[in-house]
N, C-alpha and C positions, 0 to 999 in steps of 0.2 A: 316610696320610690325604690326601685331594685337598678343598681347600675350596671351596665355591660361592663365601665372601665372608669377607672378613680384616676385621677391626676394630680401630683403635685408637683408646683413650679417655684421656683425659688426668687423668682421678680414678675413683676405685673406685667410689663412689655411682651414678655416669654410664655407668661399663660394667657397671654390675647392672642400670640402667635401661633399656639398651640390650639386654640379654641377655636378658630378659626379654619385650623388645618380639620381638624374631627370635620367639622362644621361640614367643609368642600367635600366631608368625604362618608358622606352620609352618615351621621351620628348628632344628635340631637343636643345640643351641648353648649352649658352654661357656665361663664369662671365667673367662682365669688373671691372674696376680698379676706383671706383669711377663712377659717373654720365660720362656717353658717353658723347664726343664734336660733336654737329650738322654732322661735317661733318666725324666721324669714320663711316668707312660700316661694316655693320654687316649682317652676314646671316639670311634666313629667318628661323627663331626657332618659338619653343613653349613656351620657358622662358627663361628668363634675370636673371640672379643671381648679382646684383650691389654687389660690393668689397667697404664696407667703413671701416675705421681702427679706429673705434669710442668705442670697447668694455671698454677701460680704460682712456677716456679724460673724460672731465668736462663735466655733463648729459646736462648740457644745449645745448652746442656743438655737443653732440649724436642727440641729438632731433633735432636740424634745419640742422643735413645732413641728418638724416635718412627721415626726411619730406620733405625735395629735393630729395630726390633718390625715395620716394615714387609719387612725384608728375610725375616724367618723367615717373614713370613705367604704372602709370594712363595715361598718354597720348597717353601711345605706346597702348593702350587698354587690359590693366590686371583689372580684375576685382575682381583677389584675388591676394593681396601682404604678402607674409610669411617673418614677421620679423624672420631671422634664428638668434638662441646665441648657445652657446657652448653648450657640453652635461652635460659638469658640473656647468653649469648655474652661469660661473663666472661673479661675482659682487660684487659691495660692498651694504649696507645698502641705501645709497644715490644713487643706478643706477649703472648700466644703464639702465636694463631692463625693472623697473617699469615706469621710463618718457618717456622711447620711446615709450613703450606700450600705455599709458597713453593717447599720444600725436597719437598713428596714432589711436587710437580707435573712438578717438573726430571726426579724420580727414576724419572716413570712415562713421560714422555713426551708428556703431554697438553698441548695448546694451550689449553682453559678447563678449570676447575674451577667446580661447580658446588656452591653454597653455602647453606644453608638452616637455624637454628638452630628452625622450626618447628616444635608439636607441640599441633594444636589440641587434642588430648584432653586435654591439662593446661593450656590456656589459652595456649599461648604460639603467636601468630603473625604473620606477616608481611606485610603491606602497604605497596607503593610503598615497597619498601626499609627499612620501619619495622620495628621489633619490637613489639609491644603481647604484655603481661600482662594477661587479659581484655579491660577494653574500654577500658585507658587506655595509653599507651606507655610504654616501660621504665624510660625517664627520670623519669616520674611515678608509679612505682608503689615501694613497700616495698619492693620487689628489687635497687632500685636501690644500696642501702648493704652493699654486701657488702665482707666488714672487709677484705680482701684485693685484691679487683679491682672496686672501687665504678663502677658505669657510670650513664654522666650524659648518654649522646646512644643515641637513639634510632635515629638514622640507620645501620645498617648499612653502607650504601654507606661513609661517612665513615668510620666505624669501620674498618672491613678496610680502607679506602686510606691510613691512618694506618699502618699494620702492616707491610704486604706491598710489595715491591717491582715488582709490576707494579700494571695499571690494573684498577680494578676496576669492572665494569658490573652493568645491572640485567636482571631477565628478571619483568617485573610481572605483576602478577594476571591483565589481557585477555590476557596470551599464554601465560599459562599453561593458561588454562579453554580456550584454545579448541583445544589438544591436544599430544599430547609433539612431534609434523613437524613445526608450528610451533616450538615450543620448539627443537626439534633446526637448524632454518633460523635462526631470533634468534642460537644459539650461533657460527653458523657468521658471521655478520654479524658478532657481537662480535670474535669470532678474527681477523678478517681486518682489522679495525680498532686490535688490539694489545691488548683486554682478555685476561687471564688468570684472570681470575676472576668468574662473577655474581651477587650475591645476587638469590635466587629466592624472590618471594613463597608465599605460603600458607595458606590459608585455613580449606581442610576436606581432610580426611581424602582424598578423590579429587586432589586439586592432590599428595599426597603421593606418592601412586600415579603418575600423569604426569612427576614428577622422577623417584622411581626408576625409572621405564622408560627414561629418557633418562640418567639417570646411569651405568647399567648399558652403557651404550654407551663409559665413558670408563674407565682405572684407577683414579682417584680421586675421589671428593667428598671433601665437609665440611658435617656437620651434628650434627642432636641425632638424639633417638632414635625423633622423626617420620620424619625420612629412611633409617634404619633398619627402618620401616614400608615404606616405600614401597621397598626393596632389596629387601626379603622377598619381598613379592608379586610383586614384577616380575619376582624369581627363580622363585616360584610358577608364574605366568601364562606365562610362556616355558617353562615343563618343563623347565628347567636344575634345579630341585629338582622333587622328590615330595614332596608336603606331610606332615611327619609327622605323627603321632597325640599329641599336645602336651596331653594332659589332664594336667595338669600335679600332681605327685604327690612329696613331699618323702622318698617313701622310709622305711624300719622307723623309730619310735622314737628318740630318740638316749638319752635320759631327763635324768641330774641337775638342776644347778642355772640359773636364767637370772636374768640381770641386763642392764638397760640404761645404754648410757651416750651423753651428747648434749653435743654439743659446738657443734654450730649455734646463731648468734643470729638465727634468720630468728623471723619472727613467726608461723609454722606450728609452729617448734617448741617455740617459748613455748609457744604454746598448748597444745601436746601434755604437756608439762610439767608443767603447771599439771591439766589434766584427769587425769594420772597419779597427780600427789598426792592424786586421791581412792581410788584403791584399791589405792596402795602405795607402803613407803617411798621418799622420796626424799630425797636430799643435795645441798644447793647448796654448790659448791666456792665457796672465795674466792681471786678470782683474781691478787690482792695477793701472798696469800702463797703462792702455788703458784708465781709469779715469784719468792719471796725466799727459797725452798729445797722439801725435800721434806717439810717437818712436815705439812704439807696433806695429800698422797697419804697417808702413814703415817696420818692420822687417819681420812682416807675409808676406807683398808683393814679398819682397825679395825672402821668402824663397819658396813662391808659383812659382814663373818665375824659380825657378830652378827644379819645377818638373814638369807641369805644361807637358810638349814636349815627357814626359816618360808615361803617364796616369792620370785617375782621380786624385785627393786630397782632403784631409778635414781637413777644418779649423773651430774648436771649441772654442766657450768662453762659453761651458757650465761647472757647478758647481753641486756640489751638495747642495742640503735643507741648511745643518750647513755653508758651507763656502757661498753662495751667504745672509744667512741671519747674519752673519761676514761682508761681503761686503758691504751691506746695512747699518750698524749700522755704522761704521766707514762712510761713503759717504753720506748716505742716500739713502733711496730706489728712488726715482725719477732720482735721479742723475747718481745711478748705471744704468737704466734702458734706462734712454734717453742714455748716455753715450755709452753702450754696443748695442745699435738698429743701433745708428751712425756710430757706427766703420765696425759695419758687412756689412752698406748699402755703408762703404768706400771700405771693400775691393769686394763686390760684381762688384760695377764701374769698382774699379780697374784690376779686373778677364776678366770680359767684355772687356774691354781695350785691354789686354793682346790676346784678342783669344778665352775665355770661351764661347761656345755657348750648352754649355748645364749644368744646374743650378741646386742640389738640395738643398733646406732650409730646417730648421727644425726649426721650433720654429713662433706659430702665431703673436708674434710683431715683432721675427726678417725678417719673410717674409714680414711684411707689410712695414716694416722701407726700403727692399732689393729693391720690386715692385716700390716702391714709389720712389725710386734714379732711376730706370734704367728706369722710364719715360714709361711704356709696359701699353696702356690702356685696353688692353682686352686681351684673351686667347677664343681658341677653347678644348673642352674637349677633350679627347684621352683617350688612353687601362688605367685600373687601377691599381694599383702598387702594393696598401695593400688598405684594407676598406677604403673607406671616403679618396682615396690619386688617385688623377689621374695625369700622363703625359699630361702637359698644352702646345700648341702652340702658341705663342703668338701672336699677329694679331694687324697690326697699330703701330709698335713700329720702333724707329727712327733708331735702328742699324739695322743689319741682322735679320731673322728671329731664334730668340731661344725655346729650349724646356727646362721646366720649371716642375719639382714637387714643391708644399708648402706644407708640414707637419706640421699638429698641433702636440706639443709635445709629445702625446700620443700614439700614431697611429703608425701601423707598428710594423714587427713584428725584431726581431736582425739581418736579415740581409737587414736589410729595405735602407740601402745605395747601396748595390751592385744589391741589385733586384731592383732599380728607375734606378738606369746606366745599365742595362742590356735591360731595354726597351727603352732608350733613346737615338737611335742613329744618 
C-alpha cells in the first residue's frame, strides 16, 4: 500500500468525521483504531485516517503516539501527514496541539506548519485569527464549556502561542482569497522571520481548497476536517489521485439488535435525546451513582435485555453545563470523566454481548472509551448520516461483523438518532 495522504486524529468521532470528508471527496479511505497490527488487511486506499484518543491525556503521552502513528504512516509511503484536532480546537494551555505540532514539525523537517481548525460546512470559521461558531466567536458560543478542555479565547494566534514552542504567525483572509503564490510568498516571509507555525483564516469552502494546495507543498499541517477537504482536492486537481467512485454504500445487511448510547453533554445532544424519547426507549444514567459503583451499569443492563428484542434503545449519561460542572466539584472532573467513559464502554460490552450488532455513540471520549473495550481495529467508511458523521463497518474485529456511527457531540441535526438507525441495517 503506497498512501497519497496519512492522517492522524486525536479522538474517534474526529477521524470518522475526517474519513468521511476524504471519502465525499474522492479519496479512498479507511480510519483504524490506533497504529494497525502487521498482520490486519486493509484495502488498497488513498488514506489512512489513524484513530488515537490522545486529545485530553498528558502531551507527553499525545506526542510519542502521535509520532508512532506518524512514523507507520511514513512507511506505508505518505508523504503528507494531516495532524486532524477538533473544530473547536480543544485544548488546554499545556496541549495538546502545540507539542504534537511541535513534535511532528521537527520530525518532517518543515520550517512552517500551516494551521487551520476551519470547516464552514458545520459552521466553524476563521477570521483574523478568530475562531467563530456561526456568527459569534468560540468564546461566546455553547462550545465553549466542554467538561474536559473548556475554551474561553477566541484568538487562535494566542491560543497555539500558549502551547508551542516556537512563534506562531498569521496568514489572514486578504491573503488568502487572493491565491495559494501569495499564501506560499506570506509563508516564506514568516519562515524567514522565525515563525513556525500560522493560523490560516477561512471562510468558504474555496479558502479551503487554496490551503490545501499550499499545504500539499509541506509534510505537515494541522487542522479539522475542513483541511482535509481542501488535501483531497488538491490531491484531486494535481492527479496525484484519481477521483474514486465514492457513492457511498454500507455494504449487505448486518441485521440483529441496535441501541444507542450518548455520553455528550453538548447541547446538540441534549436535544437529540430529548427528540429520541419520542420514538423510543430511553434511560437516563445517574451519574452519582455510576461514580459510587457498578449498581448503575447492572440496572441499565437490566433494563436494556428488556427491550433490546422490541427495537432500538438509548442509554444516556448526558447532563447538562450546571449539573455535570455540580458533578465535577463534588467528584472531581477526572474522576467524573474516567468514571463515566468506563461505565459506557461497560454497557457497550455488555449490548454487544447481549445481540447489538448495530451501535450508535455520541460523545468523542465516550466513543473512544466504547471502540477501545469492543477491541474493533479498523472501520470501512459507508453513506453519511449528518456532516462529518458516517455509517462505519467495522473490519478485523473479533465478534461478528458491526455497523458503527461515532458522533462528536456537536454534529447532527435532532433527529440525529433515528436518521443513523434508519441507514443502518
Amino acid at each position: 500500500m503506497t498512501l497519497a495522504l496519512g492522517c492522524i486524529a486525536d479522538d474517534y468521532t474526529g477521524a470518522s468525521d475526517l474519513a468521511n470528508t476524504l471519502t465525499r471527496n474522492g479519496l479512498r479511505t479507511v480510519q483504524t483504531i490506533g497504529i494497525p497490527a502487521d498482520d490486519l488487511k486493509l484495502p488498497e486506499v488513498d488514506a489512512v485516517v489513524v484513530s488515537l484518543k490522545s486529545r485530553s491525556i498528558a502531551a507527553s503521552v499525545a506526542v510519542e503516539k502521535s509520532r508512532a502513528a506518524d512514523k507507520w504512516l511514513r512507511s506505508r509511503g505518505a508523504s503528507h501527514v494531516l495532524f486532524k484536532i477538533c473544530s473547536t480546537f480543544d485544548s488546554t494551555d499545556s496541549g495538546n496541539i502545540g507539542p504534537v505540532m511541535d513534535a511532528l514539525r521537527m520530525d518532517a523537517g518543515d520550517n512552517v506548519v500551516l494551521v487551520t481548525p476551519a470547516f464552514p460546512e458545520t459552521g466553524r470559521t476563521v477570521y483574523q485569527g478568530n475562531l467563530f461558531v456561526g456568527s459569534v466567536p468560540l468564546n461566546e458560543s455553547p462550545l465553549k464549556n466542554h467538561p474536559l478542555n473548556p475554551m474561553h479565547d477566541s484568538n487562535l494566534v494566542r491560543v497555539l502561542a500558549r502551547q508551542s514552542e516556537t512563534n506562531i504567525g498569521l496568514v489572514d483572509l486578504g491573503i488568502v482569497a487572493t491565491g495559494a503564490d501569495v499564501v506560499r510568498a506570506h509563508l516564506d516571509g514568516l519562515s524567514e522571520n522565525g515563525f513556525g507555525a500560522a493560523i490560516v483564516d477561512a471562510v468558504f469552502a474555496t479558502d479551503l481548497e487554496t490551503i490545501g494546495a499550499v499545504a500539499l507543498d509541506h509534510r505537515v499541517s494541522v487542522g479539522a476536517s475542513g483541511l482535509g477537504l481542501g488535501l483531497a482536492r488538491g490531491l484531486v486537481a494535481s492527479g496525484r489521485v484519481k477521483a474514486a467512485d465514492v457513492a457511498a454504500s454500507t455494504g449487505p445487511p448486518v441485521g440483529g439488535a441496535a441501541a444507542c448510547l450518548a455520553g455528550s453533554c453538548s447541547q446538540a445532544t441534549l436535544q437529540q435525546i430529548s427528540r429520541a424519547e419520542q420514538g423510543m426507549p430511553v434511560l437516563h444514567l445517574d451519574p452519582d451513582r455510576i461514580i459510587s459503583g457498578k449498581d448503575e451499569i447492572q440496572r441499565a443492563i437490566a433494563w436494556a435485555r428488556t427491550y433490546l428484542d422490541k427495537g432500538p434503545i438509548l442509554i444516556a449519561s448526558s447532563a447538562t453545563p450546571d449539573q455535570v460542572a455540580q458533578l465535577q466539584q463534588r467528584h472531581g472532573r477526572d474522576a467524573v470523566g474516567h468514571a463515566i467513559e468506563q461505565a459506557m464502554a461497560d454497557l457497550a460490552e455488555a449490548l454487544v454481548g447481549a445481540g447489538v450488532r448495530r451501535l450508535v455513540v455520541a460523545g468523542g471520549e465516550t466513543s473512544g472509551a466504547v471502540v477501545d473495550r469492543l477491541r474493533i481495529p479498523g472501520f470501512l467508511v459507508g453513506a453519511e448520516i449528518a456532516a462529518g458523521v458516517p455509517v462505519l463497518r467495522s473490519v478485523g474485529a473479533g465478534q461478528s461483523e458491526m455497523l458503527l456511527a461515532l458522533k462528536s457531540g456537536n454534529f447532527g441535526g435532532p433527529d440525529f438518532f433515528a436518521d443513523a438507525l434508519k441507514l443502518m441495517r
